[in-house]
C-alpha positions in Angstrom: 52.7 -15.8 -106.7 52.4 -14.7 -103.1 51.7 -17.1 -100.2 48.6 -16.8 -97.5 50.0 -16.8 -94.2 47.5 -17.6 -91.3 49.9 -16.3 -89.1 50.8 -13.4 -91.3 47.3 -12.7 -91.2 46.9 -12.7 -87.5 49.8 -10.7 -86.4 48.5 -8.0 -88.6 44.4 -8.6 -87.3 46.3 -8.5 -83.5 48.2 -5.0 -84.8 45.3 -3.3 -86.1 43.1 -4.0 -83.4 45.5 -2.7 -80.7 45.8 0.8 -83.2 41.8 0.6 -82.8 42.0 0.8 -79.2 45.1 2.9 -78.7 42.8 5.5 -81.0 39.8 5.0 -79.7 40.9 5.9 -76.0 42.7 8.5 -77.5 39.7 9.7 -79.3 37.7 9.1 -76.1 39.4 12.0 -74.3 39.4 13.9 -77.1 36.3 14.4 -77.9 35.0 14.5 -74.3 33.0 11.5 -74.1 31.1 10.0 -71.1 31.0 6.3 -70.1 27.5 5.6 -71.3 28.8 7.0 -75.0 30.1 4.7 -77.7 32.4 5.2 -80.0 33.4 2.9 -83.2 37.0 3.1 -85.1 37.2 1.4 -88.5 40.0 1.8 -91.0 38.5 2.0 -94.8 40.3 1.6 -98.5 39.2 5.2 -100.2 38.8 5.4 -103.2 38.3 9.2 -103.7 41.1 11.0 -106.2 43.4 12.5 -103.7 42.7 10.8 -100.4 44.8 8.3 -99.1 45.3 4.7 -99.5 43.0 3.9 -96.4 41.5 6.6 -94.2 39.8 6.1 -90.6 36.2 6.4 -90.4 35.0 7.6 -86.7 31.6 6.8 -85.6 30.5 8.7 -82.2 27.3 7.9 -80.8 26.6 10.2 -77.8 23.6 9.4 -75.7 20.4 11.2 -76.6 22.2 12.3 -80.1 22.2 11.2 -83.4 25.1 9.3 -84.4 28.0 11.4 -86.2 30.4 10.2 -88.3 34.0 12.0 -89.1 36.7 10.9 -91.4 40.8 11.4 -90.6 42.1 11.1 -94.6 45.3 8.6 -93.1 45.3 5.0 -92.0 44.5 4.1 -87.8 48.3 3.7 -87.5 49.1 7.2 -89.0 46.9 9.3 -86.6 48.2 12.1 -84.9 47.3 14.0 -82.2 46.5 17.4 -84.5 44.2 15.0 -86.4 42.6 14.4 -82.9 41.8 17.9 -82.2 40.4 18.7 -85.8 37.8 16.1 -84.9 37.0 17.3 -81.6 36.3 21.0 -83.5 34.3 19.3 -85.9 32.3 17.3 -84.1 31.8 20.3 -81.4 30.4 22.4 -84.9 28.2 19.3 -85.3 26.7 19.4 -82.3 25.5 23.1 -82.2 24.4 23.1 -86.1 22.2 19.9 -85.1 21.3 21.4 -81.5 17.5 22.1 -80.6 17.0 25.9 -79.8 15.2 25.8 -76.5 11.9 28.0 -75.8 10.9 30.0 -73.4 
């Protein structure tokens, strides 16, 4: 029978919130974002055949734009810089499929 450590518990809280904010500055460059935009890093369990243990679900609301959200298939601490770029592509694609043609 394990044991519940409260300062097990913590250590790991204190971990995973410094990988959140590592990312999300990370991301923040990334993806081009401006001050007044928000962005919103949570690491998930996935239970999907084939996908990872826990994946990172990215939420990037840009001002004026519906709120996107993108998935990296590995855990906050396993990002990597490739996986940074992908989401800047995909979230770029998102933008024009969802953009409003203007008129003349």
């Amino acid at each position: 029978m394990a044991f519940f450590s409260l300062k097990d518990a913590r250590a790991r809280s204190a971990a995973r919130s410094a990988d959140a904010a590592r990312l999300k500055g990370e991301l923040r460059l990334g993806l081009g974002l401006g001050e007044n935009d928000v962005l919103a890093v949570n690491e998930i369990a996935c239970g999907e055949p084939g996908c990872a243990d826990r994946e990172t679900i990215v939420l990037v609301m840009r001002v004026g734009e519906p709120t996107r959200a993108l998935r990296i298939a590995r855990s906050m601490d396993a990002v990597e810089g490739e996986d940074i770029v992908r989401l800047g592509a995909e979230e770029d694609a998102m933008r024009r499929d969802s953009a409003v043609p203007l008129t003349a």
